[in-house]
N, C-alpha and C positions, 0 to 999 in steps of 0.2 A: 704525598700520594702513595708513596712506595711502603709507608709504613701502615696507611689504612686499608691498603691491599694487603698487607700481610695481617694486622687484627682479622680480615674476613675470610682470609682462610684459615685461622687459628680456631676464627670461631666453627667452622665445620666440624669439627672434631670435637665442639661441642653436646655435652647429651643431655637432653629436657623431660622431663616426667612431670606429669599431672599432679596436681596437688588433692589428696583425698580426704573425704569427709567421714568421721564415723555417724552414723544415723541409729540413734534409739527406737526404734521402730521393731517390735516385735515378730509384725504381723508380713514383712515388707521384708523382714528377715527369712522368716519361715519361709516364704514363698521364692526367696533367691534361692537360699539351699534345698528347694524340692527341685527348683529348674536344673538346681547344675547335679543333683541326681539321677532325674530322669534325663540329661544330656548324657553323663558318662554310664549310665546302665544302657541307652541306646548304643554309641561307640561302641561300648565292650561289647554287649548281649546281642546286638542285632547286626553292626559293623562289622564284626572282628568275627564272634564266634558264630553267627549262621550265615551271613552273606560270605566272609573270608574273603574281605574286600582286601585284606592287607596282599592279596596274592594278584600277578599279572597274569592276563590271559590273554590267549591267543588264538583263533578260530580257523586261520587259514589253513586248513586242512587239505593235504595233497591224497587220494586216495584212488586206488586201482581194485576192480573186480573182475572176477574169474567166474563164471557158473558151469556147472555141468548138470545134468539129469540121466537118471537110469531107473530102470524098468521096461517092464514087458507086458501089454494088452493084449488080447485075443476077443478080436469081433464076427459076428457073423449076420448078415445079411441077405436080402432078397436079390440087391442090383451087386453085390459083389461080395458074395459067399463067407467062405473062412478067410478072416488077414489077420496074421501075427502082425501088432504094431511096435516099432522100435524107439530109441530113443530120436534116430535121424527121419522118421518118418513124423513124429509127433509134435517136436522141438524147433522152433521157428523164432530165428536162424538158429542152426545147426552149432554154428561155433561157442557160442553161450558169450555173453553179453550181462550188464548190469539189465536191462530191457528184455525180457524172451517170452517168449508164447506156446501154450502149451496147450495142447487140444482137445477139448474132453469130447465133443458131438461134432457131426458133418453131414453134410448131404452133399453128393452126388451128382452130377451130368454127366453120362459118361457118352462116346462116342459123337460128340459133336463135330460139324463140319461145316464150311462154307456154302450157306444155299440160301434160300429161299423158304419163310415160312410163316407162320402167322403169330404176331406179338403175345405175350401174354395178356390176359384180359386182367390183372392184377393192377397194370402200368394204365394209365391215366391218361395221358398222351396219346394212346395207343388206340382208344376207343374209336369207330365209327359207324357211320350210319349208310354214308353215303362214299363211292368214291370220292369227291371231291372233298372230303374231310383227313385223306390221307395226300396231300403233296407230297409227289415224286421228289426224291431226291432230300427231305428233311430229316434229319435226326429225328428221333425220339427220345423227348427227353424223358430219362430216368428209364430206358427202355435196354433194348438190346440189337438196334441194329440199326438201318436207314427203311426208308420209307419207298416204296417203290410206284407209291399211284393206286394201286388198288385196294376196295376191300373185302374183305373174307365174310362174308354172310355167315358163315356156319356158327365163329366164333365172336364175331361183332367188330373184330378188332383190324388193323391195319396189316399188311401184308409189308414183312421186311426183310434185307439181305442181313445174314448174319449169319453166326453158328448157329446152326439150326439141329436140334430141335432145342427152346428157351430154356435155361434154368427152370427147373420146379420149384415153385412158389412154396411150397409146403412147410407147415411150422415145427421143429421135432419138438416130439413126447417126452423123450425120455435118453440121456446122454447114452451114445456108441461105449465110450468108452470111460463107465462106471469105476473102473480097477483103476482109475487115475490118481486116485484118492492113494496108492500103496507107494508110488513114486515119489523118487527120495530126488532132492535138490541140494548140491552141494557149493558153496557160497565162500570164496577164500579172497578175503578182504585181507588189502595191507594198506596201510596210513602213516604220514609222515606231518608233523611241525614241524617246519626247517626254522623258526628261529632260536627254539630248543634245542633243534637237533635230536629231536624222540620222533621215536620211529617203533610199529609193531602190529601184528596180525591176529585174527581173529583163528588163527589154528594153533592148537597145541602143537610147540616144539617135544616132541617125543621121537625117540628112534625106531618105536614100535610101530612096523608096518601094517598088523591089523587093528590097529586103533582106529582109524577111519575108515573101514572096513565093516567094523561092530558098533558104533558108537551112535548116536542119534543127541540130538541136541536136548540137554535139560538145562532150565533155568539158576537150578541148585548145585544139580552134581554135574554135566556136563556143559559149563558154559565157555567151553573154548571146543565143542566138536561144532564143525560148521556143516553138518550134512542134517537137513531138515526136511520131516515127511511134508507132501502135500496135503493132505488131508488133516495134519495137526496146523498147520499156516490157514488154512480157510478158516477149523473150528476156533483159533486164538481170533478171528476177526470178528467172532460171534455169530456167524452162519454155515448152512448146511453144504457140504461139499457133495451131494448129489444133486442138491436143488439148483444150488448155482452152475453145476455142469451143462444142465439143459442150454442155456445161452450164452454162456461165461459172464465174466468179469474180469473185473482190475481189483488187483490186490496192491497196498504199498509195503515196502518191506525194509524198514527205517533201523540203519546201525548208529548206535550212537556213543560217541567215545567222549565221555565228561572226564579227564581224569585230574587228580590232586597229587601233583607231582612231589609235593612234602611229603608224601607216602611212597614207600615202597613201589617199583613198574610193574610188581606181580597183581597188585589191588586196582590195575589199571584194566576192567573188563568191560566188552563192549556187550551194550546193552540192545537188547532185540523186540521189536514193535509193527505189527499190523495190523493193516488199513484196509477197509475194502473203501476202493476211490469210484467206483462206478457209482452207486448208489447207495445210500442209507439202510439201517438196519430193516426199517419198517414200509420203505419201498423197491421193493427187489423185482414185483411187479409188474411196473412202471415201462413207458415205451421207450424211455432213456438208459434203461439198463440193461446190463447184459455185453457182449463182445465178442464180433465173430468179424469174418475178411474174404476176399476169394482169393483162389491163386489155382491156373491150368497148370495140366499136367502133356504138355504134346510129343504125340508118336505119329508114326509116317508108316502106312500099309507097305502091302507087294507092289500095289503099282505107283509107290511114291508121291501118293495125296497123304495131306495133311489131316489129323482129326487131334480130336482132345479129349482130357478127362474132364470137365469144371468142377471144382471144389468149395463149395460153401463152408467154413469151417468154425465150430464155436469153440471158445476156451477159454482159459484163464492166462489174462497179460501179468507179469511180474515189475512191478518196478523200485529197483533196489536204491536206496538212498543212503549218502552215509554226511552225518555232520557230527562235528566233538567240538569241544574247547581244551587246552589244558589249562592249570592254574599252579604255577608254580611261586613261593614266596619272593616279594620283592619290594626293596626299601621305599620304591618311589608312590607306589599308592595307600603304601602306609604313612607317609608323610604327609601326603596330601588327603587322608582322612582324617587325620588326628589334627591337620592344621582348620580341618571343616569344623570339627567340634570345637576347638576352642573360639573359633568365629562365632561356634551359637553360643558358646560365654558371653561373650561380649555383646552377644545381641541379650541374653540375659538379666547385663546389667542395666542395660539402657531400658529394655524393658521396667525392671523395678526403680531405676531412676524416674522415671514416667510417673509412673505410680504414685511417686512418694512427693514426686512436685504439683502435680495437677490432682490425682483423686484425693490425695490425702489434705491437702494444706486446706481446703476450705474449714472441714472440720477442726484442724486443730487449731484455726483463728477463731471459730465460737469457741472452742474453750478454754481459751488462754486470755481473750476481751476484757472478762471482768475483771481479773488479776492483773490483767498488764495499763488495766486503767488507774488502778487503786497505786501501783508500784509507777508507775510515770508520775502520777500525781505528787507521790511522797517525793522519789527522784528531783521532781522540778523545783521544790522546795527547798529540800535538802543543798540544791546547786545552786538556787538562789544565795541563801544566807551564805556557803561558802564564796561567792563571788562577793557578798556584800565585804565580806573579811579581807576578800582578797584585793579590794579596792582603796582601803583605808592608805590613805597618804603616807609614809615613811618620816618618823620626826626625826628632830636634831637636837641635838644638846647645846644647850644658851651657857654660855660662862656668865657668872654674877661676879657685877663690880662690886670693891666692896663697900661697905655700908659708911656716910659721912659723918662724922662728928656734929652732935648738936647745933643748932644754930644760937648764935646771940640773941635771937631775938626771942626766943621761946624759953624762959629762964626756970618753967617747967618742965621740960622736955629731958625726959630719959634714954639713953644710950642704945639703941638697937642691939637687943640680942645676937649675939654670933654664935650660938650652939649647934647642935647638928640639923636641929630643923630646918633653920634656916638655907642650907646648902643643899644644894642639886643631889637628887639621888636617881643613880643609874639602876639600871635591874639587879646588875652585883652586888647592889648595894642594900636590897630590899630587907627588911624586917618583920615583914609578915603579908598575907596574904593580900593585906588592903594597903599595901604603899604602894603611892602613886606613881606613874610612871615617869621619866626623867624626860621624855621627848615630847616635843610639841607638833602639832599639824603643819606640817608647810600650808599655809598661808598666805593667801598676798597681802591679808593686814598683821600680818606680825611685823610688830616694831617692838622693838633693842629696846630692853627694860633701861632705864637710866637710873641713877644713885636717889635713892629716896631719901629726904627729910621728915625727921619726926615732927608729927603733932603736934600740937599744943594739948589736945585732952589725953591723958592718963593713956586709955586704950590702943591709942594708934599702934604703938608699936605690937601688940594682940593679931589686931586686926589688919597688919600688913603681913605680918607669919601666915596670917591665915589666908591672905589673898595668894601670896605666893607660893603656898600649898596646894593651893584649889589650881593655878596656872600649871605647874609640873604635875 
C-alpha cells in the first residue's frame, strides 16, 4: 500500500506531451500560417501598438473646480433706466461653482406687493365667466396667487391675493445684455489618481503674475491658460451667442484628462469640448429650449410694508464636467493579452485540424481508391505466398543404416553402392543449385527406412539410389 502510494505521487511529477503528426497538405498549410499571421499582426498592430492594451488604467478620478467671471455690461431701459451690471449682480451664485449662470436678458416686476388683483389672462386656471368659476380660497394653478371668489369682468379672469400687480407675461426681442459675449470665465481644475499617486492642474505653473492677466485659451499655443471668453465657448458649440442670449441655454463644458504616463507629465494636457445640452443645432427654436428662472429682489418703504422687485431672468447655464483615464505600462495586462493570442493559436490549430479530418479526407479517398485497390490486391497475394512459405513443416535429418550384404539367395545380386550419392546431404553439403534437400516433412506417415535388400534384376540397385534421392 505504502509503496503504490508513493509510485502515485512519483507519477505527479510526471510530464505528458501529445504526440504530433506531420500532414502533407499544402493547402491546410498555407491557411495555418495566414491564421497565425493575421493573429500576431492583430496582437502586435491592433493590441499593443493602437489600443496600448499592454498598459493599466485607471478612471477614478478625484477632481475639484474653481470658477470666477469678470466683466462689466451697461443696460438701459424704460422700467429701469442706466444699470452698470457686475459680475455679483450677473453670476448666479456668486461664489463660482462647477454649475453657474450667467444672465444675458431679464424682465422686470418691479414694486410689487401684497394685495389683491386680477390673474393674468395668460394662466389657464385663471379664466372666468362667471363668479362661481373662481372658488374662494383655491390656488391657481400655474397662476400667481389664491382665488378669492370673484370675477373680474373687465379682464375675464379670477380675482386673486398675491403680489400684485402679476408678472408681465411678455416675450423679449432681443437680450439686455448683448456685451455678455466679452466676458471672460476662468476655470482652475485640479485632479488627482490616487493609485498612481499623479496629481495636476489645468493652470500653468508660472511665476509670472500677468500671465493670467493676458492670456486667453488657444488649443495650440495656450493650452494650459484656463481663462475663456464666452462668446468663443458658445461659437465652439456651433451657435450664435446673440441668438441664444434671447432665452438662454445650457452649454457642457467637458475636461478631459486621457494621459499615457510612459510619456513624459508635461505631454499630459487636458483637453477642452462643448455641448450646447438644451437643444440641438437645428432646433433652437423649439419650446424646450432655452433657460431662464425667477428670483425677488425685497425692500421695506418708510412705513415698514414690504414690496418687491420680481426678476424673470434668461441666460446661459454652464456645466462643467471633468473625466480622464491614466494608462501607465504594466506586466499584468500584458501577460494576459499575449496569453489571449496564443489561445487563438490553438484555436487555429484545431480549426485547420477540422479541416484536414472532415473537409478534406472525402476527397482524398476518391483519389487514392483506385491505387489502394490495385496495391491491397498485390499486398494480399504477395502475403498470401509468403504465409504459404511460412507454413512449410520444419524437416529432420534421418540417419541411414547401413546397406546389407547380398542375400544367398539372389546369386545374381550385386553389392549396393556406397558412394556419396547414396548418403544424406545437408544444405552444407550442397553441390549445386539442384541438390536435394537433406530434411523431410514431419509427417505422421514417416516411417524409419529399414536396410534394403538387393534385387534380383540387374537394376535395383539404380533404381533404389534413385528412390532414395527423390525421398531427401
Amino acid at each position: 500500500m505504502a509503496q503504490s502510494r508513493g509510485m502515485f505521487f512519483y507519477s505527479l511529477l510526471d510530464y505528458k506531451t501529445e504526440k504530433f503528426v506531420i500532414a502533407k497538405n499544402k493547402k491546410v498549410g498555407v491557411l495555418f500560417r495566414l491564421f497565425q499571421l493575421g493573429v500576431i499582426g492583430y496582437l502586435i498592430g491592433w493590441v499593443f501598438l493602437w489600443k496600448k492594451s499592454y498598459q493599466e488604467r485607471e478612471e477614478a478620478i478625484q477632481s475639484s473646480v474653481f470658477t470666477k467671471l469678470k466683466g462689466v455690461a451697461l443696460t438701459n431701459s424704460t422700467e429701469l433706466g442706466l444699470l452698470v451690471w457686475g459680475a455679483e449682480d450677473y453670476v448666479i451664485p456668486s461664489q463660482g461653482d462647477r454649475v453657474f449662470f450667467i444672465v444675458t436678458n431679464y424682465l422686470e416686476t418691479p414694486n410689487q406687493r401684497l394685495n389683491v388683483c386680477a390673474e393674468s389672462v395668460k394662466v389657464p386656471d385663471g379664466l372666468c365667466s362667471y363668479d362661481a368659476d373662481c372658488l374662494e380660497g383655491e390656488t391657481v394653478t400655474a397662476g400667481h396667487g389664491v382665488k378669492t371668489g370673484r370675477c373680474v369682468n373687465e379682464t375675464g379672469t379670477c380675482e386673486i391675493y398675491g403680489w400684485c400687480p402679476v408678472e408681465s407675461s411678455r416675450t423679449p426681442q432681443e437680450p439686455l445684455l448683448g456685451k455678455a459675449e466679452n466676458f471672460t470665465i476662468y476655470i482652475k481644475n485640479f485632479i488627482r489618481f490616487p493609485k498612481f499617486d499623479f496629481s495636476k492642474s489645468n493652470v500653468l505653473s508660472t511665476t509670472n503674475k500677468s500671465y493670467l492677466k493676458t492670456c486667453n485659451y488657444d488649443r495650440e499655443h495656450h493650452p494650459y491658460c484656463p481663462i475663456f471668453r464666452v462668446g468663443d465657448i458658445v461659437q465652439w458649440t456651433g451657435h450664435n451667442f446673440q441668438e441664444m442670449a434671447v432665452k438662454g441655454g445650457s452649454i457642457g463644458v467637458e475636461i478631459d484628462w486621457t494621459c499615457d504616463l510612459d510619456k513624459d507629465s508635461s505631454k499630459c494636457n487636458p483637453q477642452y469640448s462643448f455641448t450646447r445640452l438644451d437643444a440641438s443645432k437645428g432646433s433652437t427654436n423649439s419650446v424646450t429650449s432655452g433657460y431662464n428662472f425667477r428670483f425677488a429682489r425685497y425692500y421695506r418703504d418708510s412705513d415698514g410694508q414690504t414690496y418687491r422687485s420680481l426678476y424673470k431672468v434668461y441666460g446661459i447655464r454652464f456645466d462643467i464636467m471633468v473625466n480622464g483615464e491614466v494608462r501607465p505600462a504594466s506586466y499584468h495586462p500584458t501577460v494576459v493579452n499575449i496569453g489571449s493570442g496564443l489561445a487563438l493559436m490553438g484555436a487555429g490549430v484545431f480549426i485547420c485540424d477540422m479541416i484536414l479530418l472532415y473537409m478534406m479526407s472525402t476527397s482524398s479517398q476518391k483519389e487514392r481508391k483506385p491505387r489502394d485497390a490495385r496495391h491491397s490486391r498485390h499486398h494480399r497475394h504477395a502475403h498470401d505466398g509468403h504465409h504459404r512459405k511460412e507454413e512449410k513443416p520444419p524437416v529432420e535429418e534421418l540417419p541411414l543404416t547401413p546397406m546389407s550384404s547380398p542375400s544367398t539367395h539372389s546369386p545374381d545380386h550385386q553389392p549396393v553402392p556406397t558412394d556419396s550419392a547414396l548418403k544424406p546431404r545437408s544444405p552444407l553439403n550442397k553441390q549445386g543449385p539442384d541438390a536435394p534437400s537433406s530434411k523431410l516433412h514431419r509427417s505422421p506417415d514417416r516411417r524409419a527406412l529399414s536396410p534394403v535388400t538387393s534385387s534380383t534384376k540387374p537394376h535395383t540397385t539404380q533404381t533404389f539410389a534413385n528412390t532414395i534421392r527423390t525421398v531427401f
